[in-house]
C-alpha positions as CSV (number, residue, x, y, z in Angstrom):
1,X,28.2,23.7,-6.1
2,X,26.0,23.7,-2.3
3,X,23.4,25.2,-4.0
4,X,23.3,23.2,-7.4
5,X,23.0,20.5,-4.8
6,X,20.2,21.8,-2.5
7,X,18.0,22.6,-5.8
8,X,18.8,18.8,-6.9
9,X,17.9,17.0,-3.8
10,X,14.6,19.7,-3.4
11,X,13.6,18.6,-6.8
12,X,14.3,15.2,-6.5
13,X,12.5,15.1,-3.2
14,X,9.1,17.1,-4.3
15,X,9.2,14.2,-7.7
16,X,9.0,11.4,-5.3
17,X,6.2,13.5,-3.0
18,X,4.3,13.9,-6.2
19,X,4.2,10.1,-7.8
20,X,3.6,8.7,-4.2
21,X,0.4,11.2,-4.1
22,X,-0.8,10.0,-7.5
23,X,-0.4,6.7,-6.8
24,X,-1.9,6.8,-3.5
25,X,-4.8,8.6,-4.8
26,X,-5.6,7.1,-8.2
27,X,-9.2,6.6,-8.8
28,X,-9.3,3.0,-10.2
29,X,-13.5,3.3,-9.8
30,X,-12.9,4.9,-13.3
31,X,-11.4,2.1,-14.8
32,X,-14.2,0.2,-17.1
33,X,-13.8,-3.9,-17.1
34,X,-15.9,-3.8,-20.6
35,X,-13.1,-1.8,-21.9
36,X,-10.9,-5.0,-22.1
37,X,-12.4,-7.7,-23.3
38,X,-11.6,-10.7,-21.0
39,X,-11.4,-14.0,-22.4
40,X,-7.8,-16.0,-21.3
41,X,-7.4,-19.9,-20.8
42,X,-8.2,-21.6,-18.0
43,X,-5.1,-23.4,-16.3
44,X,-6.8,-26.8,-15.5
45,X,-9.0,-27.3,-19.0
46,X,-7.2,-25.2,-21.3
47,X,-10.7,-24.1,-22.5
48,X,-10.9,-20.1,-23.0
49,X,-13.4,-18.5,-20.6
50,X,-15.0,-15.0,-21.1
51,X,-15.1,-13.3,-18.2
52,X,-19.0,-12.1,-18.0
53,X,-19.6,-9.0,-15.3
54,X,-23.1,-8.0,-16.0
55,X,-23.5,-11.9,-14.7
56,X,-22.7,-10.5,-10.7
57,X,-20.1,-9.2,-9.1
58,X,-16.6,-10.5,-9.8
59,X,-13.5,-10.4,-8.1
60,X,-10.2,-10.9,-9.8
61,X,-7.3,-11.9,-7.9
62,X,-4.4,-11.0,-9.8
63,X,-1.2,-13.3,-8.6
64,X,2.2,-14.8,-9.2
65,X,3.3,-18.2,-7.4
66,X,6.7,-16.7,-6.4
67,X,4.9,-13.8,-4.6
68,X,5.3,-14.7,-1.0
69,X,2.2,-12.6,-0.3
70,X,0.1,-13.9,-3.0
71,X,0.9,-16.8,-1.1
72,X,-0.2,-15.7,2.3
73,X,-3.5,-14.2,0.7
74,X,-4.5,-17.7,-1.4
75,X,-5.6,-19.2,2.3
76,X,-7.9,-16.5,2.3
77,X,-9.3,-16.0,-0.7
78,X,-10.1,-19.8,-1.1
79,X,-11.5,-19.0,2.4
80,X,-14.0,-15.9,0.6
81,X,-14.3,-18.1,-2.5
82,X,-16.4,-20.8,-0.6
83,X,-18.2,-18.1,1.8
84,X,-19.5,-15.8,-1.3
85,X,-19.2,-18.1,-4.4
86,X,-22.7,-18.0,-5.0
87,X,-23.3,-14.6,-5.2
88,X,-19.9,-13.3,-6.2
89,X,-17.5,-14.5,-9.5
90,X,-14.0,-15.0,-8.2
91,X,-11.4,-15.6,-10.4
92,X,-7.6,-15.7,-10.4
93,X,-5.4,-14.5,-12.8
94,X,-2.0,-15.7,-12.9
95,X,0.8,-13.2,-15.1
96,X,1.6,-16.0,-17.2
97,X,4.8,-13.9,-18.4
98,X,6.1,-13.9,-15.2
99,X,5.7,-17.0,-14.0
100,X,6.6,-20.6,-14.8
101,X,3.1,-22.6,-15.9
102,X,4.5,-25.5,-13.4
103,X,4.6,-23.4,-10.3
104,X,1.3,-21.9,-11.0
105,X,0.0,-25.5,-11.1
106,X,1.9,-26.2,-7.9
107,X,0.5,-23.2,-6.1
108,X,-3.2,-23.8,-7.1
109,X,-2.9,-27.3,-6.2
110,X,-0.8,-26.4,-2.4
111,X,-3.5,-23.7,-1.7
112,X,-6.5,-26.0,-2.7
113,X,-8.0,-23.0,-5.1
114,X,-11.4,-24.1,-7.0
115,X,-12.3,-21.3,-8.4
116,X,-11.1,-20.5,-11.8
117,X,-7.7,-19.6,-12.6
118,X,-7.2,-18.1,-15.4
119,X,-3.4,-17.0,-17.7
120,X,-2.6,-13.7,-18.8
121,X,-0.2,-15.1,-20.8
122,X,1.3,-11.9,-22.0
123,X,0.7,-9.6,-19.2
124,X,-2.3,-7.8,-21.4
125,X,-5.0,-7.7,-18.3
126,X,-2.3,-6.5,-15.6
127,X,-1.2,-3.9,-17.8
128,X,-4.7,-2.6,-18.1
129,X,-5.3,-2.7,-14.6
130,X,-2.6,-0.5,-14.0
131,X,0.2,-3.0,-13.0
132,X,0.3,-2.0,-9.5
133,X,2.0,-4.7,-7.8
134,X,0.8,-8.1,-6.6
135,X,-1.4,-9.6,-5.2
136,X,-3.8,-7.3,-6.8
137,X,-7.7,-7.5,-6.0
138,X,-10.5,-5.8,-8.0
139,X,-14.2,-5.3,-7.3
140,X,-16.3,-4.9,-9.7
141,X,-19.9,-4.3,-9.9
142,X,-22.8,-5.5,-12.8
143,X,-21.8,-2.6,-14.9
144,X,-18.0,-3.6,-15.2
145,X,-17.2,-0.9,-12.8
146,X,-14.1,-1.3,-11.0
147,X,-15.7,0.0,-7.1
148,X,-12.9,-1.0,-5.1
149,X,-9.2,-2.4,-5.1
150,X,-6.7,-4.1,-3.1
151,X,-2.8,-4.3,-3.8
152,X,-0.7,-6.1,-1.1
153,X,-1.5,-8.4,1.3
154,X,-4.2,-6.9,4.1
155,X,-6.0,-8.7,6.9
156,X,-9.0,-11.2,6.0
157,X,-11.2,-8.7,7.4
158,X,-10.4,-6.3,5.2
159,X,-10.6,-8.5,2.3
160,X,-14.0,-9.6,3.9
161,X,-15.5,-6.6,3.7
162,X,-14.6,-5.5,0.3
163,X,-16.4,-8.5,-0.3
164,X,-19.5,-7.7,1.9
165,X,-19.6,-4.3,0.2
166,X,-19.3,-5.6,-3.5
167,X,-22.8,-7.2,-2.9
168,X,-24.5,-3.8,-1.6
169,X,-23.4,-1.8,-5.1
């Protein structure tokens, strides 16, 4: 029974080895924004919006309201927002499914966000992102190429220059 156990716990150990490699190592500069065409409602006009990246570089910040640190990025990324918004798209999506459409409001209203938010009311653009946790930051160049990605909370700085190398693609 010792050893039925010991091959068990080995297996069980070299299964959680392997899915933290993958997912520390997944390669989402492969992943293709055209692929999935983005067009969700905007939370303040209700009027769809079509996310256009051939227009520059965009950023989406994917967020819930209950996140506490979605909450303790927003500061920043309304802070990056109003230092790059005329050279770089930023928008915010909200996961509409898992979230209440009142504390979103409350949340873009508290952090004083002007840049679009937008719903993804049934989880669609997450999902395709690969669902990784939140807050979730992609960078993608003209071509709709995801170059870069953030998921957690990280210093401003880092955030910054994530930014910083968006506009050199």
């Amino acid at each position: 029974m010792d050893k039925i156990a010991k091959i068990t716990t080995g297996a069980i150990f070299i299964l959680v080895v392997g899915v933290m490699l993958y997912l520390t190592f997944q390669d989402t500069s492969r992943i293709n924004a055209n692929n999935l065409p983005m067009e969700l409602s905007e939370l303040r006009s209700g009027e769809q919006v079509k996310v256009d990246f051939a227009e520059k570089p965009t950023v989406l910040s994917v967020f819930t309201s209950w996140c506490p640190y979605c909450n303790e990025d927003a500061p920043k990324m309304v802070d990056l927002h109003e230092k790059y918004k005329d050279r770089i798209n930023l928008y915010g999506i909200n996961v509409t499914n898992r979230d209440e459409r009142s504390e979103v409001e409350s949340y873009v209203e508290e952090h004083g966000i002007e840049y679009p938010v937008l719903l993804d009311e049934d989880g669609a653009v997450y999902e395709y992102y690969g669902a990784e946790g939140f807050p979730s930051l992609y960078f993608i160049n003209t071509d709709g190429i995801v170059v870069d990605s953030i998921i957690g909370s990280v210093d401003q700085d880092v955030i910054d220059a994530s930014f910083a190398s968006l506009l050199s693609e």
